[in-house]
C-alpha positions as a Markdown table, in Angstrom:
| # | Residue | x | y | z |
|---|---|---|---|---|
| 1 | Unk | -72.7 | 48.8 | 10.8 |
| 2 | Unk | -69.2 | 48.7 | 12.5 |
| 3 | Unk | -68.7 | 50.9 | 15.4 |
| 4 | Unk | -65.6 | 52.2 | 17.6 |
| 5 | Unk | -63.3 | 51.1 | 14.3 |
| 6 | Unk | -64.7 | 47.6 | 13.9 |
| 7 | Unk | -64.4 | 46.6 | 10.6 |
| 8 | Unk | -68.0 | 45.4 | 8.7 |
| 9 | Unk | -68.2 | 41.9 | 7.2 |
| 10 | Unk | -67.6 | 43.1 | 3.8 |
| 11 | Unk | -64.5 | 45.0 | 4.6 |
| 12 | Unk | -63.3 | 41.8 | 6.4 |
| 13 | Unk | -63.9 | 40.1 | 3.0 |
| 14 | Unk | -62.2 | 42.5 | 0.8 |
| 15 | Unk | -59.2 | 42.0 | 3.0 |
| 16 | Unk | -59.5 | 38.4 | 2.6 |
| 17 | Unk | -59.8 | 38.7 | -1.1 |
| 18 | Unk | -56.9 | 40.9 | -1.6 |
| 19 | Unk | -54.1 | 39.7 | -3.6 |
| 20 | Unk | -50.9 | 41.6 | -4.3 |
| 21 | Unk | -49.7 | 42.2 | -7.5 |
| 22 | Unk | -47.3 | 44.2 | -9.2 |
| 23 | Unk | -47.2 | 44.7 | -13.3 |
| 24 | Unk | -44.5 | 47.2 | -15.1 |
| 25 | Unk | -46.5 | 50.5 | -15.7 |
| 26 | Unk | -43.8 | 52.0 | -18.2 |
| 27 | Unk | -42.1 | 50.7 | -21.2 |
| 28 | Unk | -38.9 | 51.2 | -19.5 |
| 29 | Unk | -39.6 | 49.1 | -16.6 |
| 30 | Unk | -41.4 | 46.3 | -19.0 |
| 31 | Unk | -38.9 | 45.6 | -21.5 |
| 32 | Unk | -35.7 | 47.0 | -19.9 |
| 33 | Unk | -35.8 | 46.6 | -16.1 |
| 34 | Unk | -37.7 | 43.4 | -15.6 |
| 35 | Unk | -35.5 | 41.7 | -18.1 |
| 36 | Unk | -32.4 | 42.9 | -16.2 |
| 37 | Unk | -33.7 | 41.8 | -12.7 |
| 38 | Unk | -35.1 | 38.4 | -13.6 |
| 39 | Unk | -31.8 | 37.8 | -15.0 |
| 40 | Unk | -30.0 | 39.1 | -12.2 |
| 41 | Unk | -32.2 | 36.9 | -9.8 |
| 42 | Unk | -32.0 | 33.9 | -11.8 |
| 43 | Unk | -28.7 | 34.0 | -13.0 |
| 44 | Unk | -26.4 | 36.0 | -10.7 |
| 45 | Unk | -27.8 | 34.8 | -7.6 |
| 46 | Unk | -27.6 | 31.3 | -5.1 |
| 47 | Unk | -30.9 | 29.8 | -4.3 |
| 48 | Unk | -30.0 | 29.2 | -0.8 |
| 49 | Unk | -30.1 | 33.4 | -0.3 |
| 50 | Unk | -32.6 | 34.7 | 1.5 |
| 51 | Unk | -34.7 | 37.5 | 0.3 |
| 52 | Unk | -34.2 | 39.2 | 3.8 |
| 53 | Unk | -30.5 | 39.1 | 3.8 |
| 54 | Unk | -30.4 | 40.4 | 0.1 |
| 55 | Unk | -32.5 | 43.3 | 1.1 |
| 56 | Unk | -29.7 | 44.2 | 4.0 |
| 57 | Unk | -27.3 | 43.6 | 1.5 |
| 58 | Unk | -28.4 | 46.3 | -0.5 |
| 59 | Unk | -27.7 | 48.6 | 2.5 |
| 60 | Unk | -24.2 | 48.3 | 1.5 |
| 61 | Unk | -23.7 | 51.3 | -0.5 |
| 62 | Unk | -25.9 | 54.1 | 0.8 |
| 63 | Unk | -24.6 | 53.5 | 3.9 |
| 64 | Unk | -21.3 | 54.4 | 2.2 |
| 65 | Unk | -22.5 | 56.9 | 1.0 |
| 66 | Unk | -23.7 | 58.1 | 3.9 |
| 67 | Unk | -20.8 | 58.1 | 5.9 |
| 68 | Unk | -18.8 | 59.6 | 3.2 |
| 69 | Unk | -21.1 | 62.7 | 2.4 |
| 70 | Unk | -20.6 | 62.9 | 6.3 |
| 71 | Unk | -17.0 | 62.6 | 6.1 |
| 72 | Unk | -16.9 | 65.4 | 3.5 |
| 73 | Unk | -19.3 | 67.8 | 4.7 |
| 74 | Unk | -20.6 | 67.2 | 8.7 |
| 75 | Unk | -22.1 | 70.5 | 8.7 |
| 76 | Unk | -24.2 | 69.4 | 5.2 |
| 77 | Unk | -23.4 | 73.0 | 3.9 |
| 78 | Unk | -20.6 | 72.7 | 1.4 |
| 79 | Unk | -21.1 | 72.0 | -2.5 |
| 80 | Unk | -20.3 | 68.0 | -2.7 |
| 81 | Unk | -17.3 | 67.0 | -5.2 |
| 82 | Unk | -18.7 | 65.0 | -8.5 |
| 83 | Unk | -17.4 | 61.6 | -7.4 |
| 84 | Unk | -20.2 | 61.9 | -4.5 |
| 85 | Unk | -22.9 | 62.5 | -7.0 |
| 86 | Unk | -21.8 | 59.7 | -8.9 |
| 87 | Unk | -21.8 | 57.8 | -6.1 |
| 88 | Unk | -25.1 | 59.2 | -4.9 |
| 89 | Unk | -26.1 | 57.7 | -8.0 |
| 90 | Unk | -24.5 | 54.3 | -7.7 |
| 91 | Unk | -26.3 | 54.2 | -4.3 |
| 92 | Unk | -29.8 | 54.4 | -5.6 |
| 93 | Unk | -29.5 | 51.9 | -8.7 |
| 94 | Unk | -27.6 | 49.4 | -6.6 |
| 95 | Unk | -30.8 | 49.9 | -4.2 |
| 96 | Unk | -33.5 | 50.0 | -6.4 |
| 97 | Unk | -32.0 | 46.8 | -8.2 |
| 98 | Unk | -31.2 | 45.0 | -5.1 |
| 99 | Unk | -35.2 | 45.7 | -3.8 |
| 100 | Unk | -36.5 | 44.5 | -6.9 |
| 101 | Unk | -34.9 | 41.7 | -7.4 |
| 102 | Unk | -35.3 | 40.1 | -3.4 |
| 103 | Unk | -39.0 | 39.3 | -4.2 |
| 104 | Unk | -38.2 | 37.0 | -7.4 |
């Protein structure tokens, strides 16, 4: 029995055991998404860049978007303009590509 958050032998095991893995859940993600990213990784991509600095890469943009919604609106109270949505959007898909693609 562990005690004082010791962790038993069969939790220790588990952890050992434990594998990552990550499937498409929705027909979206499996036949539109993963065939975008894995050709995005494999084709648009150098070899010699490293997961880590793709993943800063993909800072880029919110953080323009961030100081521009900041620009526009420092108190955070006014309606934003349309381009900003837009570019609210842009922010996330350029994200959410960039994330799933530094792991292939």
């Amino acid at each position: 029995m562990a005690r004082n958050g010791d962790l038993t032998k069969k939790e220790l095991e588990n952890i050992k055991a434990f594998r990552y893995k990550t499937c498409g859940l929705t027909p979206l993600e499996i036949y539109v998404y993963e065939p975008f990213w894995n050709f995005l990784a494999n084709h648009c991509l150098p070899d010699w860049l490293a997961p880590n600095a793709l993943t800063l890469l993909g800072l880029i943009i919110p953080l323009i978007l961030l100081v521009t919604v900041c620009y526009i609106d420092p108190t955070l109270s006014q309606t934003l303009p349309h381009e900003v949505w837009f570019l609210a959007w842009l922010a996330q898909f350029w994200y959410q590509t960039i994330d799933a693609i530094d792991g292939k």
